[in-house]
N, C-alpha and C positions, 0 to 999 in steps of 0.2 A: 106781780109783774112777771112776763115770760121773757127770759133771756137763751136769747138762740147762740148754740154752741155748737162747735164742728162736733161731729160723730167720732171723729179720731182726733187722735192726738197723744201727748203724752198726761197730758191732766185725764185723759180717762183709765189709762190703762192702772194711775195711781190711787182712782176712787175704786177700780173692779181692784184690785190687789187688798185697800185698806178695808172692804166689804168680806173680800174672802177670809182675811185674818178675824177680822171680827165675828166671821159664821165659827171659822176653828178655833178660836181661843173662847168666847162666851156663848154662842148659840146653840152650842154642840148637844143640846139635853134638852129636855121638854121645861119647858117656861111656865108654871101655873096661869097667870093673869098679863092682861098688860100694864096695867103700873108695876108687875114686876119685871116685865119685860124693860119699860123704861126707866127704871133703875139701874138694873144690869148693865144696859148700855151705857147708862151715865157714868159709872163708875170706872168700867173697861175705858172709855175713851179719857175720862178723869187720868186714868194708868198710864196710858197710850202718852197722852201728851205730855205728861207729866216726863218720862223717860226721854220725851224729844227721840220719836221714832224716824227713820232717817229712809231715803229708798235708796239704793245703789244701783244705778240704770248701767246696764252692760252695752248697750245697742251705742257704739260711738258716732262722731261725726263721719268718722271714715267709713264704721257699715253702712251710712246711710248714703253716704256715697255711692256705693258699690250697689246695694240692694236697688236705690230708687233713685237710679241713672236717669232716668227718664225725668223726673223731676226738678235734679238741680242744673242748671245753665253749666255750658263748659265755658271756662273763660280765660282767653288767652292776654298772656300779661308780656306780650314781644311788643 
C-alpha cells in the first residue's frame, strides 16, 4: 500500500531524530552480516521501548506563532 504523507511535520522530524539516535547508539561500528545487522536493531529498539523513550519538542504554540505568521489566521475576538 502507498500512504501519501506531508514532507514536513512534526512526525518526521521524530522518525529523522529516532534514525539519528539509532546510527549513534548501535550502528556506530562495522556490522559483519545482515542478520547481524537485524538483530542489533531488534534488540536497541527492544531497549528503546522498553524504557518508554519520550521527545521533549522545544518549538511552542507561541514560536510558531511568531515564526510562521504567515500561516496561522489572525483572529479577532471583539
Amino acid at each position: 500500500d502507498i500512504h501519501y504523507t506531508p514532507k514536513h511535520g512534526s512526525w518526521l522530524n521524530m522518525a529523522e531524530i529516532e534514525l539519528s539516535i539509532l546510527s549513534r547508539q548501535c550502528l556506530n561500528r562495522r556490522i559483519p552480516d545482515q542478520d547481524a545487522l537485524k538483530s542489533e536493531v531488534l534488540v536497541w529498539a527492544s531497549r528503546r521501548n522498553n524504557i518508554e523513550s519520550q521527545m521533549e519538542w522545544r518549538f511552542t504554540t507561541e514560536d510558531a506563532r511568531i515564526k510562521l505568521t504567515k500561516l496561522y489566521p489572525t483572529i479577532n475576538l471583539e
